[in-house]
N, C-alpha and C positions, 0 to 999 in steps of 0.2 A: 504493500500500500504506500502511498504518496500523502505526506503529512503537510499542511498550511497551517499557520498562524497569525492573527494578528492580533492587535490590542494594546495592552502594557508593555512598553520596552525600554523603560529605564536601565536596568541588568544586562541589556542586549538579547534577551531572552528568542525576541522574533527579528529579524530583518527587516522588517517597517514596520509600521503602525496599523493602521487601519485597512490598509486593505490587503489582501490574502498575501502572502507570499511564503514560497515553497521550504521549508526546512531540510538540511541537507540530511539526505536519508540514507545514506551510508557511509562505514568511515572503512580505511583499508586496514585492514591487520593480516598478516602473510600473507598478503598478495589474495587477498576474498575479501566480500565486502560481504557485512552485515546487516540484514535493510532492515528500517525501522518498522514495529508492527505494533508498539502501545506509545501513548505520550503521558506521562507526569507530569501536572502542572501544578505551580507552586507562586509562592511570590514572589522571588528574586531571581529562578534559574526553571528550565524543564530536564526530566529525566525521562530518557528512551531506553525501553527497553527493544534489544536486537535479537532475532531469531537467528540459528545457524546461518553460516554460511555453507559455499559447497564443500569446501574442506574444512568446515570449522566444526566441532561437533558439541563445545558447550554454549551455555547460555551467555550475554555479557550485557550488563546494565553500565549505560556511560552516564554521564553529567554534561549536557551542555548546554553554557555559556559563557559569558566573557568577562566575569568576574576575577578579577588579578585578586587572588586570597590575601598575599602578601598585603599589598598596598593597602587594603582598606583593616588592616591590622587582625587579618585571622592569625592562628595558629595551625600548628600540626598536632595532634595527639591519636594515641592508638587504644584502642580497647584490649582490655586484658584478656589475653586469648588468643586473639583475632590478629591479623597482620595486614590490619587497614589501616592507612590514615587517616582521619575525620576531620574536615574542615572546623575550626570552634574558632568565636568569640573569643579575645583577649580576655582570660578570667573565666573560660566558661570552661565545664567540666563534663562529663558521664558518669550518670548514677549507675553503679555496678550491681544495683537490687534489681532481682525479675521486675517485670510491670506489676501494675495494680492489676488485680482481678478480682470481679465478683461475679459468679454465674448468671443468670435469667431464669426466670419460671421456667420449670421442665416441659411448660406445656407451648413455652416460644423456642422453634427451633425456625432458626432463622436462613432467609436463601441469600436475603442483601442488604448494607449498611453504610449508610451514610449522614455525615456528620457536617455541622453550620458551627457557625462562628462560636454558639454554645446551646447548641440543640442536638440531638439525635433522630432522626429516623431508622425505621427497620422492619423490611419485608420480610411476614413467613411464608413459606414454602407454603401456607394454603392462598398465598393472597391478600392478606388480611395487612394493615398496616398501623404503626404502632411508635409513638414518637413518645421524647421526655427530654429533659430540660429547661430551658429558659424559654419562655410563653409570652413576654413583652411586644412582639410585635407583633403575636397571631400564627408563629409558625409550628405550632405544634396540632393546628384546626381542628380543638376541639369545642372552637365558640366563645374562648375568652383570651382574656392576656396572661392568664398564672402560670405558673412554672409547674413543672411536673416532676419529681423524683423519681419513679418509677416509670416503666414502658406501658401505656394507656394505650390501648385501642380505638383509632379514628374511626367514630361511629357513626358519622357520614358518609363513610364510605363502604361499612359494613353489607358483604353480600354480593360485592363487586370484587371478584378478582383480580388482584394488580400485578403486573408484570415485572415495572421496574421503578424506582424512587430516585429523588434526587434532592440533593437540598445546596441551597445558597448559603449568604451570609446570615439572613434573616427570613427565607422564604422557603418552602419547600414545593415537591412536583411529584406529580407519578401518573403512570400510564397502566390504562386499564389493560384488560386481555384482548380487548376490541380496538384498541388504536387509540380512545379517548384521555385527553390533558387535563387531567384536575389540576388547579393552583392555587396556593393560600401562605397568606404571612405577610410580610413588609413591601408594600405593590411603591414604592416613595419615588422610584426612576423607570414605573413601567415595566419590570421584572416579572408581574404575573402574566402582562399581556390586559389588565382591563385599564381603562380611562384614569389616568392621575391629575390632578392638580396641578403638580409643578411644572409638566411637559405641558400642559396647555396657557400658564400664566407666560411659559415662555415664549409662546407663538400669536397669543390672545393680543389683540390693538391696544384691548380696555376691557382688562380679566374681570374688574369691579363693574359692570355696567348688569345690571339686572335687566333678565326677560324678558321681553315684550310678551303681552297674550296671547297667548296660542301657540308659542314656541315651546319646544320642550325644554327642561329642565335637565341639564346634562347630571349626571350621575357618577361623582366621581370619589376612588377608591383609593386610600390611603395604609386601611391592613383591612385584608379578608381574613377572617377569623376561622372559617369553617373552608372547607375545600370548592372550589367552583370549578363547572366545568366548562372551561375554552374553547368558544364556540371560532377553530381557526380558517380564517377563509384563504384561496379555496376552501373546501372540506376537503383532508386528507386523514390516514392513520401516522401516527406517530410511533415510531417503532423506536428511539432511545433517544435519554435528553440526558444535558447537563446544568449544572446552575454557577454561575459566577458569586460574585459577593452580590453583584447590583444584574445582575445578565441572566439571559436564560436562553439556552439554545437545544436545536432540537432536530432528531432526522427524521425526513418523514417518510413512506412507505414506499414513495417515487425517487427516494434516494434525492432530494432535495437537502436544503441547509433554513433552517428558519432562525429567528434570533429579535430576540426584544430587548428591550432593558435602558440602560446607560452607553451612548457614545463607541466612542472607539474600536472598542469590543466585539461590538454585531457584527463587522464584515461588509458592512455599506455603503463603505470606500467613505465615510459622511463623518461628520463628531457631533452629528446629529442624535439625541436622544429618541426614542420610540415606544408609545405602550399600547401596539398591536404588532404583534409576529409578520416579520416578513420575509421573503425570498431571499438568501443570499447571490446573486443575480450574476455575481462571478462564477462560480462555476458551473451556473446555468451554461451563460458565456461560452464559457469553455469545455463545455459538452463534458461535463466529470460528474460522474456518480457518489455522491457524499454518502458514507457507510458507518463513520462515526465521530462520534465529539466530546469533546474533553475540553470542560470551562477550568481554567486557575479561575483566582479571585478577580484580575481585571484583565484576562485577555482570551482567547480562545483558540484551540486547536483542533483540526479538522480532515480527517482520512479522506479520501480518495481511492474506489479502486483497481486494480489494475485497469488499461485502456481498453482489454482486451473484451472487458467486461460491460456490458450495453447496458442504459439504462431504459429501468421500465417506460 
């Protein structure tokens, strides 16, 4: 597959900004190249992980970007054990204790898991879906702002199968068995996909001028508390999304790229904000079949694949 990025690139993380451009997808190691087949995103750097080559026959996870460790005063330190060096903060150390762990009711066994700035979601294996943590902005959609301690069951969504989840900084997502986009939690930059405030005070002449009679009253969403489902036009199925901090991006069933949110991030070539899903229009363009996506917190990366491969 052929990986594109664009977005945040303070770190040097993508090669431009906002609009697609190609990440180098392989590197030489004894004379074979490695192509890239997953992206890591992160906030300062992505990690690729590489499949065999033709004569290569292990696994090898790189790090790239263009962070000079030195200069910005990391260190080297190695784990006890282990014969890696780990990039660290001047001062900063490795706890040599195992992790924290506390098991789950026996009666959550879980398929998928993901994790917001200080929320949890997590799909089980029947479908069912089930968040806890910090509730402040509505993204745990069980109809309020509280925090949750324990894995609560989204009982809005109970009875509907869900395929796959995904969470932002503040906002969470998941996709029914059917293709359908539920979305709930901090909608502040157009992130769920429904009507904000701030995106239209920004285009509005005279955001303060009240109605006239008989116009409608626009409706607009600052935290959905309960799950909504995304009515995306065209109509297609969505078949895997991901969520940035402020972003949401999404593939849809025609091997399309969709993306709402905050700026930069979408792929719109624009630093234009958005709070309705749209086309990523580049590799319409370019006749490329989008198979998968992977949001960091401000930027986005997006598979491609092979040419050989026609799209629906």
């Amino acid at each position: 597959m052929r990986w594109f990025g664009f977005g945040f690139n303070a770190f040097g993380q993508i090669l431009k900004v906002f609009h697609p451009k190609e990440l180098r997808s392989y590197v030489e190691r004894s004379g074979c190249c490695l192509k890239t087949s997953r992206i890591s995103a992160s906030w300062s750097r992505r990690a690729s992980l590489h499949l065999d080559g033709e004569c290569v026959r292990e696994i090898a996870t790189l790090t790239l970007c263009k962070l000079d460790l030195n200069r910005i005063g990391y260190t080297s330190c190695c784990f006890p054990g282990y014969p890696l060096n780990l990039p660290l903060v001047t001062g900063g150390y490795i706890a040599p204790k195992p992790p924290f762990y506390r098991p789950l009711s026996p009666h959550l066994t879980a398929k998928s898991l993901a994790l917001g700035a200080k929320h949890a979601i997590l799909l089980s294996v029947s479908g069912a879906v089930y968040t806890w943590g910090l509730g402040s902005h509505g993204q745990l959609g069980h109809g309020g702002l509280t925090s949750e301690e324990e894995p609560r069951v989204v009982e809005a969504l109970w009875g509907m199968p869900m395929s796959c989840v995904a969470t932002g900084g503040w906002h969470s997502v998941c996709i029914s068995d059917g293709g359908d986009l539920y979305v709930w939690g901090w909608n502040e930059s157009g992130q769920l996909g429904l009507p904000s405030r701030a995106l239209c005070q920004d285009t509005a002449s005279s955001p303060s001028e009240k109605p006239q009679d008989g116009e409608k009253h626009e409706v607009f969403i600052s935290i959905q508390a309960f799950p909504a489902l995304l009515d995306v036009t065209p109509s297609c199925e969505i078949r895997t999304i991901s969520c940035g901090s402020r972003h949401t991006a999404a593939v849809t069933s025609e091997k399309s790229l969709l993306a709402v949110g905050e700026y930069g991030q979408l792929g719109h070539q624009t630093l234009i904000s958005l709070d309705e899903p749209q086309r990523v229009e580049f590799f319409k363009e370019q006749q490329m079949c989008v198979v998968d996506v992977v949001c960091g917190a401000w930027n986005t990366f997006a598979a491609v694949a092979k040419e050989e491969v026609a799209c629906s």
